[in-house]
N, C-alpha and C positions, 0 to 999 in steps of 0.2 A: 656232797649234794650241792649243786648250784644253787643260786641268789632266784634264781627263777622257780625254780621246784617246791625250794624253803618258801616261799612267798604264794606256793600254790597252796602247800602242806596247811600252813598256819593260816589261811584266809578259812581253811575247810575249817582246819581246827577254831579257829573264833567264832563260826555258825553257833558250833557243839558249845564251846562257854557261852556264848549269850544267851544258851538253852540251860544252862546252869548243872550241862554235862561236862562235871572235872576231866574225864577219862579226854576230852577233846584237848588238854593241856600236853597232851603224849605228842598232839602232830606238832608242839613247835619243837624248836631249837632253846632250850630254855640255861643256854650256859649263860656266862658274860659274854663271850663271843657272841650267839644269838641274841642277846639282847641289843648289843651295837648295829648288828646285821638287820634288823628288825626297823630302822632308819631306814633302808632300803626301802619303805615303803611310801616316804616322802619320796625318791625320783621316780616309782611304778604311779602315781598321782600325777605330780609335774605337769604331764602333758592335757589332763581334765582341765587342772588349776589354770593353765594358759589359757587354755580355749573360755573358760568359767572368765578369765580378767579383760578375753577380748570382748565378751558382749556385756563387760560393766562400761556403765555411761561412767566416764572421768569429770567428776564434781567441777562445778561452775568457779572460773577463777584458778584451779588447777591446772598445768602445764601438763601435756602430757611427758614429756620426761618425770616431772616429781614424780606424778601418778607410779609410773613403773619402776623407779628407784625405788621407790616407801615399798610399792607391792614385792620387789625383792626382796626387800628388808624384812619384812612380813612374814614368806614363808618359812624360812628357816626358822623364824622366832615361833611358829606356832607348830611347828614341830619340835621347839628346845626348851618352851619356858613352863610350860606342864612336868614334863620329865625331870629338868631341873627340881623344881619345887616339890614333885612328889616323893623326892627323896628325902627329902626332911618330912614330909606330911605321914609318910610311913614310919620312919623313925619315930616320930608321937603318936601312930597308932601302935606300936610297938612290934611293928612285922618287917622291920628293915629286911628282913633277909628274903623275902618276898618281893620285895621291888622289881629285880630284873623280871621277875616270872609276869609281873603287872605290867610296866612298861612294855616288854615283847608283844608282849598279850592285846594292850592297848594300841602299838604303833601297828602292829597287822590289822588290828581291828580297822583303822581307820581307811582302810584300802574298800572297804565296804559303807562302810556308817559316813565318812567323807567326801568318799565316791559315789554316794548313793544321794549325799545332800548334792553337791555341785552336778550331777545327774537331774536332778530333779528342781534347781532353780535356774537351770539350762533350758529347760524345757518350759516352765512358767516365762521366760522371758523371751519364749520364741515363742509361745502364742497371744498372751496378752499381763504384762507386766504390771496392768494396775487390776488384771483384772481376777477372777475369784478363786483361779487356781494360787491366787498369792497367800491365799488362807493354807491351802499345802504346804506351806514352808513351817507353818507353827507345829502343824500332826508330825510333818516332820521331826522337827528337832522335840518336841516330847519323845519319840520314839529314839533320836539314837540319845537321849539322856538314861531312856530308861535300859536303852542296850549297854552302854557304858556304864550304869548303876552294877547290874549284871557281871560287867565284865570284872569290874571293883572286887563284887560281893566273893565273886569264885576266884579270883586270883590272892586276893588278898586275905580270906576266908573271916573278914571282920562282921560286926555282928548288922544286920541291915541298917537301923538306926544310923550306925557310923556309915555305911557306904554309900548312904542318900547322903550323908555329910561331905565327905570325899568326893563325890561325883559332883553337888553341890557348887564347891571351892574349884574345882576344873572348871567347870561352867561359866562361874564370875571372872576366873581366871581370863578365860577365852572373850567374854564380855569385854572388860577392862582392857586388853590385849586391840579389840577393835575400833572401842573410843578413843586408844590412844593413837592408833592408826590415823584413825580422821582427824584427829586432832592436829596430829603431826602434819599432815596431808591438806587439810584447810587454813593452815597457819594458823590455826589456833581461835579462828571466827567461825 
């Protein structure tokens, strides 16, 4: 099966999990191989995430070159530093052997839940950027936290409590991950 197909298969199939239907874990590719492959889903985005960094305003005092240095450095890190960590975060939930089925699971996911936020503060910032559609960004991200709670709770089959935990720590994660960005990006003022 093609990178194209597998990435049709598993988007359908991640609908099904974040419907907290296991049987949807059938459309991925759930080897190690599939789980590497399942990366493929940062370059099917790539081309959102460009268009998403050309309508950001570049911070006062920043160069545009830094700006798009640091934003390259960026993606790849927020594609690897989740996945990184959540292998140890599984390990002490005690489901290492679950990981790859999670990460797969999560990196398709985000072809939707990703693609659907930079869809969506594309659009806030083509009609009016200070203006009330900016509150759509918060229902936003409550919703894909609770799709990504989801996606936890059935890949990982831990108990709710733990995968509001887990989803939790990805979250700050991703938090942390952005202040450090601006940080890097504003020299540090």
């Amino acid at each position: 099966m093609d990178i194209w197909e597998e990435g049709r298969r598993s988007v359908r199939g991640s609908i099904r999990v974040m419907r907290l239907d296991t049987d949807g874990l059938t459309a991925f590719n759930l080897t190690l191989e599939g789980c590497w492959r399942s990366f493929y889903a940062a370059l099917f985005l790539l081309p959102l995430y460009f268009l998403y960094l050309l309508n950001l305003p570049v911070p006062k005092g920043v160069s545009v070159g830094r700006f798009w240095v640091i934003e390259a450095i960026n993606y790849p890190l927020i594609w690897t530093l989740w996945p990184l960590m959540a292998f140890y975060v599984c390990r002490g939930a005690g489901v290492p052997d679950r990981y790859t089925t999670y990460i797969t699971v999560h990196n398709w996911s985000q072809v939707l839940l990703l693609g659907g936020q930079l869809l969506i503060i594309l659009l806030v910032f083509a009609v009016d950027p200070a203006g009330p559609g900016a509150s759509l960004l918060f229902l936003t991200w409550l919703a894909v936290l609770t799709a990504e709670t989801l996606i936890v709770r059935a890949t990982l089959g831990v108990p709710w409590p733990q995968a509001v935990m887990i989803e939790g720590l990805a979250f700050v994660v991703a938090l942390l991950l952005g202040a450090a960005k601006q940080y890097v990006m504003t020299g540090g003022g």
